[in-house]
N, CA, C and O of each residue as an XYZ file, in Angstrom:
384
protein
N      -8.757    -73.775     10.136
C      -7.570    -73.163     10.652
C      -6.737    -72.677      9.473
O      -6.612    -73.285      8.410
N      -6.237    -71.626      9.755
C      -5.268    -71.106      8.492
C      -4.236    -72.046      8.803
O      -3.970    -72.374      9.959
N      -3.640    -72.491      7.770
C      -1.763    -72.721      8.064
C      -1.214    -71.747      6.920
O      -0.051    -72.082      6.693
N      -1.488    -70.974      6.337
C      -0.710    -69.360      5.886
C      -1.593    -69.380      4.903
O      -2.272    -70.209      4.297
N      -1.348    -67.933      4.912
C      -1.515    -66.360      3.443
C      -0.676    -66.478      2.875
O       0.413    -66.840      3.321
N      -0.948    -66.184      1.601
C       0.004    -65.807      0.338
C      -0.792    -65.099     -0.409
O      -1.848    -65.593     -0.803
N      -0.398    -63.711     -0.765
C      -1.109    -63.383     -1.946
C      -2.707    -63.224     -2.167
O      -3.431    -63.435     -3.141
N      -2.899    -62.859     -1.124
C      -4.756    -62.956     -1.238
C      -4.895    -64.388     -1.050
O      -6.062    -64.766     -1.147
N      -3.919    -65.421     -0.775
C      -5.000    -67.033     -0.930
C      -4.850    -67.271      0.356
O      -3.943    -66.691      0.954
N      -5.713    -68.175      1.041
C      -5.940    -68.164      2.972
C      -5.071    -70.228      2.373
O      -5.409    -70.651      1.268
N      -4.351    -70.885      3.029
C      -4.368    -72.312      3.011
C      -4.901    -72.683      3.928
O      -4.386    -72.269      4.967
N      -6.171    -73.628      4.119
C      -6.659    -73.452      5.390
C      -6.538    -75.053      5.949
O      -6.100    -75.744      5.029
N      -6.746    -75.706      6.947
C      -7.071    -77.056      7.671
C      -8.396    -76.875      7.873
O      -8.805    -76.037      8.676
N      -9.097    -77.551      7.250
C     -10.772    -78.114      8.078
C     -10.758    -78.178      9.453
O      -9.691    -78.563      9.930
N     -11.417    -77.977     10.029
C     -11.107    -78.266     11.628
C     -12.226    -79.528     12.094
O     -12.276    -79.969     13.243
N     -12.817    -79.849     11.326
C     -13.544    -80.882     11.355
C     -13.099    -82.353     11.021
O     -13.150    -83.389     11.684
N     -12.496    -81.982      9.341
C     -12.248    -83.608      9.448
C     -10.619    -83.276      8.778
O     -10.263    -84.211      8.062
N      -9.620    -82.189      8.867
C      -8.579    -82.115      8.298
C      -8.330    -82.141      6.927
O      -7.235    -82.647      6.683
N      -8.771    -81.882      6.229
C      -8.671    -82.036      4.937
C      -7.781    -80.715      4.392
O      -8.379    -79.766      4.900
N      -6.651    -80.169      3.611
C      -6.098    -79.195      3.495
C      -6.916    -78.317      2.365
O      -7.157    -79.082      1.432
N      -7.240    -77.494      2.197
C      -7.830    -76.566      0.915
C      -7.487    -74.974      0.926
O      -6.904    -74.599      1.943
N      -7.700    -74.211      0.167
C      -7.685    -73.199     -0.061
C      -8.832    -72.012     -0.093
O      -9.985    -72.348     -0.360
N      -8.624    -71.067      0.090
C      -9.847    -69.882     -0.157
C      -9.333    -68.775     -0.464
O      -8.659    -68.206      0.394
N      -9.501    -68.197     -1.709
C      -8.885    -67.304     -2.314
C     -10.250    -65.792     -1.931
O     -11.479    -65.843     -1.980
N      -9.476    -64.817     -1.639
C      -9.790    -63.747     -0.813
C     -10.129    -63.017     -2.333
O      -9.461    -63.327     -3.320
N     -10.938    -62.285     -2.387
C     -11.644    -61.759     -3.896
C     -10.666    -60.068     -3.843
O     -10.364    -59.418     -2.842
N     -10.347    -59.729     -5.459
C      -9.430    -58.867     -5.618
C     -10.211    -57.633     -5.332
O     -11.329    -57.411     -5.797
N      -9.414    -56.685     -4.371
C     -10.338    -55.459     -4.493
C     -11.171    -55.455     -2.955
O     -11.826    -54.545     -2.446
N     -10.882    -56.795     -2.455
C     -12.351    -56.924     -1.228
C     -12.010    -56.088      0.024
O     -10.837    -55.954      0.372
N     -12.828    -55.639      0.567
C     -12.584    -54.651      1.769
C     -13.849    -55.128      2.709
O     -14.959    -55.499      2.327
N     -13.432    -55.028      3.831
C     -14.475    -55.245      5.116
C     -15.592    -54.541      5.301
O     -15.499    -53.319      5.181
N     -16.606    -55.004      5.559
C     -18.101    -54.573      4.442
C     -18.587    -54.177      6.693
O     -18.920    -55.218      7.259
N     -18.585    -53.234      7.384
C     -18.976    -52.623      8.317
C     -20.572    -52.571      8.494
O     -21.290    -52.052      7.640
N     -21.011    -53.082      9.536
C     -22.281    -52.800      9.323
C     -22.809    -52.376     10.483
O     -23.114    -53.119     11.416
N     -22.910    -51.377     10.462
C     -23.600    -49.924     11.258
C     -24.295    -50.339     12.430
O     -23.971    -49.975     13.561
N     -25.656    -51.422     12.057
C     -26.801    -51.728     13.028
C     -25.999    -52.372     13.936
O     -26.592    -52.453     15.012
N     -24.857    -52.888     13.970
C     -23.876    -53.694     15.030
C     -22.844    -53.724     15.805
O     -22.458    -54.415     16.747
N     -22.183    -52.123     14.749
C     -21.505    -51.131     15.052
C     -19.890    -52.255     15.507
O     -19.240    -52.147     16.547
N     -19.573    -53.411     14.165
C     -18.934    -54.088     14.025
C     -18.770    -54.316     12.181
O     -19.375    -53.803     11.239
N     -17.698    -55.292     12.256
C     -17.182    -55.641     10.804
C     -17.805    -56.978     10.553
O     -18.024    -57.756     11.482
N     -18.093    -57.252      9.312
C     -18.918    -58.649      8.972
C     -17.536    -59.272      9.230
O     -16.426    -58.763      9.076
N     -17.897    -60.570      9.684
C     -17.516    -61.765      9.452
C     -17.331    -62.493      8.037
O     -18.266    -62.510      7.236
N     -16.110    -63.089      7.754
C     -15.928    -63.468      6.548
C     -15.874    -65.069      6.864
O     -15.254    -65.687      7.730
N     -16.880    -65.563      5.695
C     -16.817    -67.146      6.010
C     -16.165    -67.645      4.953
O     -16.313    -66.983      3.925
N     -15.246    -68.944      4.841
C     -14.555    -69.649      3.894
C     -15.688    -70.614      3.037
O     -16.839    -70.981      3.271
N     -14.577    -70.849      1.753
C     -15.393    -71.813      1.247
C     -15.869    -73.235      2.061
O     -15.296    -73.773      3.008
N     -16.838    -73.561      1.519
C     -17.015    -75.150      2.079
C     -15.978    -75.897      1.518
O     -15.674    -75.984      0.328
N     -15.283    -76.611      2.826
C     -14.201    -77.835      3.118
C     -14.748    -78.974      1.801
O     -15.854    -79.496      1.941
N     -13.850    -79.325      0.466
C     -14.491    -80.155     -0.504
C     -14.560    -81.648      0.202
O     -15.513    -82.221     -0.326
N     -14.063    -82.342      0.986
C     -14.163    -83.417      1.751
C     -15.808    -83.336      2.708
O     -16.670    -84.196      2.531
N     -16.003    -82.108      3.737
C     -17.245    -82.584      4.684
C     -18.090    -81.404      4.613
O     -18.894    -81.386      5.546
N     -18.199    -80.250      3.697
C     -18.387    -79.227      3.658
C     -18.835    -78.277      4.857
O     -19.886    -77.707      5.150
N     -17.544    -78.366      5.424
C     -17.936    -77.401      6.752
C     -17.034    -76.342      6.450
O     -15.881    -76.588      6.097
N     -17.548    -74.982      6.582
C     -17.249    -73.956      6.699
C     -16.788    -73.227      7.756
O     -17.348    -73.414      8.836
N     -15.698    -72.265      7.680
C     -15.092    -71.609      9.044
C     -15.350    -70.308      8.680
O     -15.269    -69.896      7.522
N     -15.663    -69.640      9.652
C     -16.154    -67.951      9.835
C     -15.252    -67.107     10.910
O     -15.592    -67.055     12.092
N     -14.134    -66.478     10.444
C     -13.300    -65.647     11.024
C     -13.331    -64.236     11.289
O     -13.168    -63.354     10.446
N     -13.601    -64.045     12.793
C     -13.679    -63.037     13.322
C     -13.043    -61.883     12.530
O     -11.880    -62.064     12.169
N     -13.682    -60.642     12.186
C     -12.690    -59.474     11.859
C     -13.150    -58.592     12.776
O     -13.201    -57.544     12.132
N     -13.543    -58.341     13.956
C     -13.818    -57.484     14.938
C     -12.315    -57.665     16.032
O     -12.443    -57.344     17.213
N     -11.144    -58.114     15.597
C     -10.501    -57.837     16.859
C      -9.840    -56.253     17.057
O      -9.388    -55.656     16.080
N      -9.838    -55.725     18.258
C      -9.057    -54.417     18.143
C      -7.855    -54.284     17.717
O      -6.890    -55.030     17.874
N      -7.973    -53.006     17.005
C      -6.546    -52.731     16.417
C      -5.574    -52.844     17.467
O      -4.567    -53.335     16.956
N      -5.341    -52.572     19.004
C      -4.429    -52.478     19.918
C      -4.344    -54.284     20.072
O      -3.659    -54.956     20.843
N      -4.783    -54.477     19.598
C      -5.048    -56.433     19.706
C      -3.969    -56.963     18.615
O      -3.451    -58.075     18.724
N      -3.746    -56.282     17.808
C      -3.506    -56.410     16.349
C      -1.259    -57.039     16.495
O      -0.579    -57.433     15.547
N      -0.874    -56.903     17.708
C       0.770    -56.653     17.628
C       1.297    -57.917     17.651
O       1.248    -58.553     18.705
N       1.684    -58.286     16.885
C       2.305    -59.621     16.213
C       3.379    -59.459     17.754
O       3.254    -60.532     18.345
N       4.018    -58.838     18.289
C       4.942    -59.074     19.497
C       4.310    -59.675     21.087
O       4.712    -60.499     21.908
N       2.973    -58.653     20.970
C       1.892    -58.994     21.888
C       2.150    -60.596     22.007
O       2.845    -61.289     22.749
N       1.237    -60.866     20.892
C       0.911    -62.474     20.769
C       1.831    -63.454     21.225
O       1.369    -64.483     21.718
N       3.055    -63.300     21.139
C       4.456    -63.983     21.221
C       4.238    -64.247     22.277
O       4.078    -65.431     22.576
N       4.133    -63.036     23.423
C       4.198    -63.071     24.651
C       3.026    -64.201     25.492
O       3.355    -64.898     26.452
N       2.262    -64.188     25.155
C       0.918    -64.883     25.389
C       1.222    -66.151     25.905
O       0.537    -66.679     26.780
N       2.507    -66.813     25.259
C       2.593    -67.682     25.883
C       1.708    -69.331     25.321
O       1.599    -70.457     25.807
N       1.334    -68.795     24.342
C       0.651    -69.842     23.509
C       1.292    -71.162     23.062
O       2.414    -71.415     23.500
N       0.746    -71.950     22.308
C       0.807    -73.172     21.641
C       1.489    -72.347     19.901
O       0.699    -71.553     19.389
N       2.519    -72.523     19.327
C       2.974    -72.165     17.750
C       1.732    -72.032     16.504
O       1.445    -71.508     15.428
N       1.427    -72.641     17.220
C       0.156    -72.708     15.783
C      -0.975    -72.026     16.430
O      -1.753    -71.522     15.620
N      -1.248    -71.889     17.546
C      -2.507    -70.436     17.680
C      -1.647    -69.643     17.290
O      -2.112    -68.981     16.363
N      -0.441    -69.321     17.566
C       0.382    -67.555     17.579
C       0.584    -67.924     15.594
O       0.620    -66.907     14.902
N       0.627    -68.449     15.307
C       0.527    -68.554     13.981
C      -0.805    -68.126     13.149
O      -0.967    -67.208     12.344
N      -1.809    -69.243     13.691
C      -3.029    -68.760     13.348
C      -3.607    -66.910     13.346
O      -4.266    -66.235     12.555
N      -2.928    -66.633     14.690
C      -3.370    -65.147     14.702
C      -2.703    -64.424     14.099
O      -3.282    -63.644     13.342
N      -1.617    -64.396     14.162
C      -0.495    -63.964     13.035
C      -1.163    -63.963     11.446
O      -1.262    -62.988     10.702
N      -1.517    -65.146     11.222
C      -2.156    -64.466      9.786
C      -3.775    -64.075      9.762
O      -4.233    -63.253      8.968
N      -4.294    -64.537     10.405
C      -5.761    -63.361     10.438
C      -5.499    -62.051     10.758
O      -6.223    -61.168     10.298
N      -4.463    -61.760     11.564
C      -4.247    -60.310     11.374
C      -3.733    -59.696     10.412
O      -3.862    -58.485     10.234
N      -3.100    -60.457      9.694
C      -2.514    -59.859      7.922
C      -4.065    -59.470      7.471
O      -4.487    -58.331      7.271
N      -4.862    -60.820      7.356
C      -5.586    -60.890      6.657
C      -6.568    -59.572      7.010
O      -6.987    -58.780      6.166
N      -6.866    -59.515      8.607
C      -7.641    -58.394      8.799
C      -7.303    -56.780      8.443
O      -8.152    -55.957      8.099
N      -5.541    -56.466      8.642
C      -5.006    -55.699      8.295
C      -4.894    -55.451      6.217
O      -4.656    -54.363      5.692
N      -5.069    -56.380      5.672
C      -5.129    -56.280      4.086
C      -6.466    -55.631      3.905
O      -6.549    -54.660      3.152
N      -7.597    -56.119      4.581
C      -8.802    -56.000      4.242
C      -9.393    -54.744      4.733
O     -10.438    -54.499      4.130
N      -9.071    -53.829      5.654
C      -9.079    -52.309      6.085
C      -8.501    -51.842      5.799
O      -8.662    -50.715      6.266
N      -7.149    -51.913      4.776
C      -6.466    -50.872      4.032
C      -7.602    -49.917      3.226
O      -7.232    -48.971      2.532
């Protein structure tokens, strides 16, 4: 789980066994599209240094998907509308 972006760095929660860590987003990186799927790769995090489980975050959501106001509305739990809130930075940094 993200708990925030800064600066290219993701802070993430393990979702396995909680452990807090980081994954720093590589300078320059852009969303690598791949044709035969007619979708965006998936970007996976480092392995969790506590249980090494890895998280793989969707970058296929639609841009009309993308409205930080949308989400509000949803009616969610703070920390999903959070969570999506910054994968959409993150997805929005990475298609610039």
């Amino acid at each position: 789980m993200i708990l925030k972006q800064t600066n290219g760095v993701l802070f993430l929660k393990c979702n396995k066994c909680g452990t807090e860590y980081n994954h720093a987003l590589m300078m320059g990186q852009k969303l690598k599209f791949l044709a035969d799927f007619n979708q965006f790769e998936n970007i996976p995090t480092n392995p969790c240094p506590n249980c090494g489980t890895v998280e793989v975050f969707n970058m296929n959501i639609e841009d009309e998907q993308l409205n930080y106001e949308d989400i509000k509305k949803m009616n969610m739990p703070n920390k999903e509308i959070n969570q999506r809130h910054y994968l959409i930075d993150v997805i929005k940094s990475l298609k610039l």
